[in-house]
N, C-alpha and C positions, 0 to 999 in steps of 0.2 A: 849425159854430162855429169851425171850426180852416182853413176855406177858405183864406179873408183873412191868414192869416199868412203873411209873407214870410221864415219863420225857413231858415236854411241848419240847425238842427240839431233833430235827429231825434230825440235821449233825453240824457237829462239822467244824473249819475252821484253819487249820494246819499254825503255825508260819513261818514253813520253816527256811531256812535262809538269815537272813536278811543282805544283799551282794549288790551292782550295779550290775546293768543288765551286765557289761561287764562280771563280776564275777560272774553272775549266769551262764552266754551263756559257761565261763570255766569249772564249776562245773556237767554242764550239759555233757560236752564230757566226761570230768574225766570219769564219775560217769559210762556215759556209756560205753566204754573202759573197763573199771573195772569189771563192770557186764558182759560183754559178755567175757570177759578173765576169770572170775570166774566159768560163767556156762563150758565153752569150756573145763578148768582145773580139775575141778570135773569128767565131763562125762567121759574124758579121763582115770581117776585112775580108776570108777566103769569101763568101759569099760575092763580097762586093766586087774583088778583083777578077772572080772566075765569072760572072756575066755581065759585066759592061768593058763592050770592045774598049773603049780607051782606054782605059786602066790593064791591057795585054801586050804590057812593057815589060824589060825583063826585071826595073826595080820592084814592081807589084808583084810580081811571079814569086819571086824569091820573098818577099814581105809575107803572099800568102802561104810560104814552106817555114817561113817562120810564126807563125802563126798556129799550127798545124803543132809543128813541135811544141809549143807553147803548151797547148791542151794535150798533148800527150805525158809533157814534163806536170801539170796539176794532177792528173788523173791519175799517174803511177805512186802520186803519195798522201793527195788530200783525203779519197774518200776512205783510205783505210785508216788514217788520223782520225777523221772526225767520227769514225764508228767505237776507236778506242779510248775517244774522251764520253762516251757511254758506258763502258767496261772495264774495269778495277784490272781483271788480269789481260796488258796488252799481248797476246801471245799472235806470233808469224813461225808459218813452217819455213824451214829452211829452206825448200824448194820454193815458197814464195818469196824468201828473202834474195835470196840469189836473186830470182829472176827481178826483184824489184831493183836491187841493186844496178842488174844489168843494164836495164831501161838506164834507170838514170844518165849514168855511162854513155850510152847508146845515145841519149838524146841528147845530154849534154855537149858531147863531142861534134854532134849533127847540124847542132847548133853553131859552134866552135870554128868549123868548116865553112857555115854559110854565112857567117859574118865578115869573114872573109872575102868570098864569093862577090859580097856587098861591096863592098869596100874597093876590090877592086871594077866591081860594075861604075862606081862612084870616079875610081879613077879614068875608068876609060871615057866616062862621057864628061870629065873637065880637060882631061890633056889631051886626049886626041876622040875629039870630036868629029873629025871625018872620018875617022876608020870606025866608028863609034857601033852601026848598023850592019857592016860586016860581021868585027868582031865580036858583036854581042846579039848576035839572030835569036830568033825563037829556038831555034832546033841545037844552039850550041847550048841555051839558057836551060834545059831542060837537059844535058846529057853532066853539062854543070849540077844543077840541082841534086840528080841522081846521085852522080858521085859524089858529093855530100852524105847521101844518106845512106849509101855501102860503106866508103869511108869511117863515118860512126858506127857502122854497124858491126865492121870488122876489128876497126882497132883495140875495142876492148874484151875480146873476144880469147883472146887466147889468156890474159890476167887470171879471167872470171873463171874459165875451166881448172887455172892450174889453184883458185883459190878453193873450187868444190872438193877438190880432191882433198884435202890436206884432212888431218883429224882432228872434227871438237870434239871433246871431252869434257869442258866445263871453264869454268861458268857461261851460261848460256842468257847473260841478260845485256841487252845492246844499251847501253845508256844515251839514245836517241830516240826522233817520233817516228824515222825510217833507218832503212836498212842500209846508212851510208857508208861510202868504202871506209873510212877511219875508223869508226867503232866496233866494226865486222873484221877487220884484221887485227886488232885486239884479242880474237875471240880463240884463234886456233892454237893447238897443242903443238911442241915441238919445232924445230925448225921452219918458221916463215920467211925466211930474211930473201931468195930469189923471190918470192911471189910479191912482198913489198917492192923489191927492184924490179920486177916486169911490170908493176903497176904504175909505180913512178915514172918510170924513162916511155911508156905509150905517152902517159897523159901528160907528162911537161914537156915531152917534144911535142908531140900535137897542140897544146896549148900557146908552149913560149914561139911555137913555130908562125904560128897565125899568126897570133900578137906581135910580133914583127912585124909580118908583111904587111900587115894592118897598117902599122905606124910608119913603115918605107913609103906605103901607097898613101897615106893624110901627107908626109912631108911631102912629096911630088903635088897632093893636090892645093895645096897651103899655098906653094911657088909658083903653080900655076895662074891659083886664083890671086896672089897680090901683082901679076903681072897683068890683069885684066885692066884696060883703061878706063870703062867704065864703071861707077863706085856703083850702077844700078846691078851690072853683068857680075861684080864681085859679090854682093848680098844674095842675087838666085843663085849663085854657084854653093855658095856655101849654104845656105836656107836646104839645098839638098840633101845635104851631108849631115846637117846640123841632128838630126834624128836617129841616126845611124849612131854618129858620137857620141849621146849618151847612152845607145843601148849597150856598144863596145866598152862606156865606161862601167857602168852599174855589173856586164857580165864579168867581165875579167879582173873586177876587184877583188867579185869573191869568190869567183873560181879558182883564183892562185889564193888566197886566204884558204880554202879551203882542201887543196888537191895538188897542188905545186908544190909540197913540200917531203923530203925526204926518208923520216923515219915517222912510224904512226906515235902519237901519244894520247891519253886519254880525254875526252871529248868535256870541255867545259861548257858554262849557258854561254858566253859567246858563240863557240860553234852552230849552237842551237839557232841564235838570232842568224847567223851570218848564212844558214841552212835554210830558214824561212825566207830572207831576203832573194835567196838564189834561187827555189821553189817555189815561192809562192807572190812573192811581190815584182819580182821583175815579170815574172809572165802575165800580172797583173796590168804593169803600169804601163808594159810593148804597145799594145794595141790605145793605149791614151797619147803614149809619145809618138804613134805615128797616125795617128789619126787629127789630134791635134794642130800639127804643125804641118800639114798637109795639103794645100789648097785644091788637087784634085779628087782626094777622099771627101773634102768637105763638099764641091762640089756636087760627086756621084750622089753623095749620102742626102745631100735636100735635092735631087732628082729623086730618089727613091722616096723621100716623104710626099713630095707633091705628086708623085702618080699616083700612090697610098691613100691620100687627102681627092684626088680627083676620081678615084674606086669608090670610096665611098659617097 
């Protein structure tokens, strides 16, 4: 992929953020705290979902594929952060930059798709409740998932090649703590304005695309649910959703804050916060907002403590 580039430079040298060392040496524990609570929270949901049959619904299914992505989105950015808040010069080769790039992309978008997926799982088991178990089997829930994650896989896929190719020449310092699309298309020499525009029109059509159907499929379930007669049947109708809602809210604020926008410009500390929130705190707080508000997670999860407690 990296053949075709005429780049004279070799690695690139990450802004970070620019803190006191006492403030770095805090940011460092944070950060790592955070990560090792994020992968810990994650495993936990796939764990719980993949061996207790009742939880082999297809909202568990898809909650453990978001999960999944979750620890893949910390992993592609945190541990090389927190090794550059040890070292003065943050330097990434280009071929890691790319490819860390791409992930993001990759998962992001993964993600993008399967909130989606959600959403409409949500819709099918409040409007049409009889057709519910057909159209939502095990074997379609899985060929759904999939496609999800070719989907992400391809759509940024032609962007990212035509971005290796182009030529850096200089300056080679990303004013970020990763290698995100904004600051990395700042970087190239010459003519970038199509690889700007193949990146744009992938990620805001996939993004404003979902986002839609997102918000087509709450209005259908909104109408459905205030049509329900009982005020009990309207509270579990939406108690199910309620979780899904905020995670569609927290992703797509600052996914289009950060990626739905037209021309690149230079990356202020706003972006930076609004960077950390989409990397590092939403995949954080997934696994508390669906665990939380979940009565048969809560369930499973004191089933696993009292067999635990009855082992020893």
């Amino acid at each position: 992929m990296l053949s075709k580039n005429q780049s004279s430079i070799h690695e690139f040298i990450l802004g970070g953020f620019s803190n006191p060392p006492g403030v770095q040496n805090f940011l460092l524990t944070l950060f790592l705290l955070v990560y090792v609570l994020t992968i810990a929270g994650n495993i936990m949901i796939i764990s719980i979902v993949q061996f207790h049959q009742q939880l082999h619904t297809p909202m568990y299914l898809f909650l453990s594929h978001l999960a999944l992505i979750e620890i893949g989105h910390m992993t592609n950015t945190i541990p090389k952060m927190l090794v550059d808040f040890l070292k003065e010069n943050k330097v990434i080769s280009t071929v890691g930059c790319f490819t860390q790039l791409y992930f993001n992309l990759f998962l992001g978008l993964t993600e993008n798709f399967l909130l989606v997926l959600m959403a409409y799982d949500r819709y099918l088991a409040i409007c049409k409740p009889l057709n519910y178990t057909t159209l939502m089997n095990t074997r379609v829930c899985r060929y759904f998932a999939l496609g999800c994650w070719v989907g992400g896989l391809l759509t940024p896929l032609f962007p990212v090649i035509m971005l290796c190719r182009l030529n850096f020449c200089g300056p080679n310092r990303i004013n970020h703590f990763f290698c995100d699309l904004a600051p990395v298309l700042t970087l190239p020499c010459g003519n970038k304005s199509f690889t700007e525009l193949s990146f744009f029109m992938c990620i805001s059509s996939a993004v404003l695309g979902c986002f839609s159907l997102i918000v087509v499929s709450y209005i259908n379930i909104i109408v459905a649910i205030t049509r329900m007669p009982s005020a009990g049947g309207r509270h579990k109708a939406f108690s199910t959703c309620s979780a899904h809602l905020i995670v569609v809210s927290i992703y797509y604020g600052s996914v289009m804050y950060m990626y739905v926008r037209p021309s690149v410009r230079d990356i202020r500390d706003s972006d930076k916060v609004v960077s950390v929130f989409y990397c590092v705190v939403t995949p954080f707080l997934n696994p508390f907002i669906y665990s939380l508000r979940n009565n048969k997670v809560h369930e499973v999860f004191k089933l696993m403590i009292y067999k635990k407690k009855a082992i020893i």
